[in-house]
N, C-alpha and C positions, 0 to 999 in steps of 0.2 A: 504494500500500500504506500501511495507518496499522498503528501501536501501541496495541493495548490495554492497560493496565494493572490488573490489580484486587487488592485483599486478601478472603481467601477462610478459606474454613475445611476447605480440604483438605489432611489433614493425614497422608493416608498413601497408604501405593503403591495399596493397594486400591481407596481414594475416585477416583485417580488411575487404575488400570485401569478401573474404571467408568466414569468420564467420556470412552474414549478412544474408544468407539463413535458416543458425542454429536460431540465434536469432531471429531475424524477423517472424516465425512462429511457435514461442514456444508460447503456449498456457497461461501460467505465467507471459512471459516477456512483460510487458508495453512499456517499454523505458530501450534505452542501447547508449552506446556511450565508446569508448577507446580512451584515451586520448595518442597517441604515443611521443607525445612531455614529456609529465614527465618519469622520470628517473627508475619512475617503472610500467609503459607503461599501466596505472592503467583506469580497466575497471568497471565500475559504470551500475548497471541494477536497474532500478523500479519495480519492481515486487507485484504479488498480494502475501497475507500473507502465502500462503501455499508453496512456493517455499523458497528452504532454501540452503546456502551456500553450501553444498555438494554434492546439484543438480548440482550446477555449474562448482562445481571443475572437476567430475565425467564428465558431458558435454566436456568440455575441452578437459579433461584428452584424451579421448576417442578419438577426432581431432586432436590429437598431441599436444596442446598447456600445458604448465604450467600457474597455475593456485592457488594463495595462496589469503589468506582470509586477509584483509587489515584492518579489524574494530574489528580483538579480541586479 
């Protein structure tokens, strides 16, 4: 299992209900959670080892949302 890290521009429950059908039956994604209260609206996934930061961003990218990598 790795940690994903990102800062995001989800910044409410709604943005956060909408994404939950995306992650929620991603094949990779273990566990996910966005925290709207931090400053950089920062979204945290567990994932298995083969899913990789620019799966995610690209995911994102793709749903309208920005999407930057917080751990490099």
């Amino acid at each position: 299992m790795k940690l994903l890290i990102f800062q995001t521009n989800i910044d409410n429950k709604q943005n956060v209900d909408a994404l939950q059908p995306i992650f929620n039956n991603h094949h990779h994604i273990l566990n996910w959670h966005v925290d709207t209260e931090d400053i950089d609206n920062v979204l945290r996934i567990e994932a298995h080892e083969n899913l990789h930061e620019n799966d995610i961003i690209d995911l994102m990218t793709i749903h309208g949302y920005y999407c930057g990598d917080l751990m490099s």
